[in-house]
N, C-alpha and C positions, 0 to 999 in steps of 0.2 A: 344587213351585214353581208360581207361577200362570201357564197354559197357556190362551190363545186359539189356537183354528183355526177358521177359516173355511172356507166351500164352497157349492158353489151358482152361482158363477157363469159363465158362457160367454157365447155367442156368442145373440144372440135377432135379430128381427125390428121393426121402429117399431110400437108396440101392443102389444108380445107382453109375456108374463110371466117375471117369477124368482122363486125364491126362496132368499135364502140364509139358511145358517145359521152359528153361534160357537158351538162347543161351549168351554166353559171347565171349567180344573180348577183344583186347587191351593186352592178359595176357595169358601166358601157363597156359591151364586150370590144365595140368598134378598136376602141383606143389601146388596148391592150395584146401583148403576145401571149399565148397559150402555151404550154408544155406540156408532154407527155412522157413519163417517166416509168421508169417498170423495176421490180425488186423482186427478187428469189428468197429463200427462205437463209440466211444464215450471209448474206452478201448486200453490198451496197446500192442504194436505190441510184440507177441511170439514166440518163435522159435517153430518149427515143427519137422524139421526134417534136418538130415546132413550129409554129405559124403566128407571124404580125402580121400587118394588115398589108404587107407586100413582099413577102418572103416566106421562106418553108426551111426547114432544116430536119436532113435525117439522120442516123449516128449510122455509122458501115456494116452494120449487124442486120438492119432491117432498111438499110437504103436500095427500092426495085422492087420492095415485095410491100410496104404497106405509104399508105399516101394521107396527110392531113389536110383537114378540112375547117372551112369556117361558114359557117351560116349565123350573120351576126342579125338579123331578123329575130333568130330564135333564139340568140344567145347561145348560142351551140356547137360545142367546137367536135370533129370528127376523127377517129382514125382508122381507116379501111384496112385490114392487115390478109392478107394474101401470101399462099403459098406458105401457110406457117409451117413453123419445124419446133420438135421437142424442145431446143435450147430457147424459145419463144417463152416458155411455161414459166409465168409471174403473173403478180397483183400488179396491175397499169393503176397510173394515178395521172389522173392531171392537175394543174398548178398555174398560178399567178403570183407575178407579184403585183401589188395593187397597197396603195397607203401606207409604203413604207416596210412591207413584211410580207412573204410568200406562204400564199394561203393551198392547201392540199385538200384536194375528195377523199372520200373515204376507200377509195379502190375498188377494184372490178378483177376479181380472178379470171385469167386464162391459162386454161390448161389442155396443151397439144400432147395427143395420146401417139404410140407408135403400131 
């Protein structure tokens, strides 16, 4: 079945770095775009950031400061987040849609301290 997990996230510093990652199964990663999404506590889940197999997309919040990745070898999709800032501070998910229906990990807390 198709399986995201995420990981990579904790606890960082204002400027400091992450990186997480989504390992996915169940599905050639090749053929598919990956999302990355992030939600705060009391507000709506937003896309971040995305990659198919020939494009990238960032949302203006974190376009400059974090960059996606794909390692389809691994199944493993990336997201480098640099220079973060307190308004950074959510649970990142990543997602597919794959068989008709967008499948979500369980999330990855990040939390940029001041």
């Amino acid at each position: 079945q198709v399986q995201l997990v995420e990981s990579g996230g904790g606890l960082v510093q204002v400027g400091g770095s992450l990186r997480l990652s989504c390992a996915t199964s169940g599905f050639t990663l090749d053929y598919y775009a990956i999302g990355w999404f992030r939600q705060a506590p009391g507000k709506e889940r937003e896309g971040a950031s995305c990659i198919s197999s020939s494009d990238t997309y960032y949302s203006d919040p974190v376009k400059g400061r974090f960059t996606i990745s794909r390692d389809n070898a691994k199944n493993t999709v990336y997201l480098q987040m640099n220079n973060l800032k307190p308004e950074d501070t959510d649970v990142y998910y990543c997602s597919v849609i794959a068989r008709g229906r967008r499948f979500w990990g369980q999330g990855t807390q990040v939390t940029v301290s001041s």
